[in-house]
C-alpha positions, 0 to 999 in steps of 0.5 A: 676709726668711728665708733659705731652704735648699735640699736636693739629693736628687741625687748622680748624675744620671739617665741620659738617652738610654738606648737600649733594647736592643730597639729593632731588634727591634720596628722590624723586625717592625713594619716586617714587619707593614706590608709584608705588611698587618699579617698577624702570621702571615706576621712569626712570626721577627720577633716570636719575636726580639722576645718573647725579646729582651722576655723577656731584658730582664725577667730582668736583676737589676735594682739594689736601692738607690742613693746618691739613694735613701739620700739621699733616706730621710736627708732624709725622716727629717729632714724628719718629725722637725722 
């Protein structure tokens, strides 16, 4: 029987339940959208609210590299030179 070794490529977890900032925007122009019968012209300031929150979340400088993916390059490199 061989041993096997096992590599973890995680330092930090993952963050799970991230809220998503524009949730309440999108709920109340949908919300908008089924009271007045799905007429989107009648919901114009909910869905400005929405593009804009939309637009702000895609102009966050998002981070370049982190520990896993450092870890996880160290252990692909080690893996191609056996």
């Amino acid at each position: 029987m061989t041993k096997r070794t096992y590599f973890f490529t995680r330092v930090r977890p993952r963050k799970w339940g991230r809220t998503n900032t524009c949730m309440n925007e999108m709920q109340s122009f949908f919300s908008c959208l089924a009271r007045n019968n799905y007429d989107a012209d009648l919901c114009v300031q909910q869905r400005d609210a929405l593009n804009a929150c939309m637009e702000a979340q895609m102009n966050k400088q998002k981070k370049k590299s982190c520990i896993n993916y450092h870890l996880s390059m160290l252990l692909r490199s080690k893996r191609q030179k056996k």
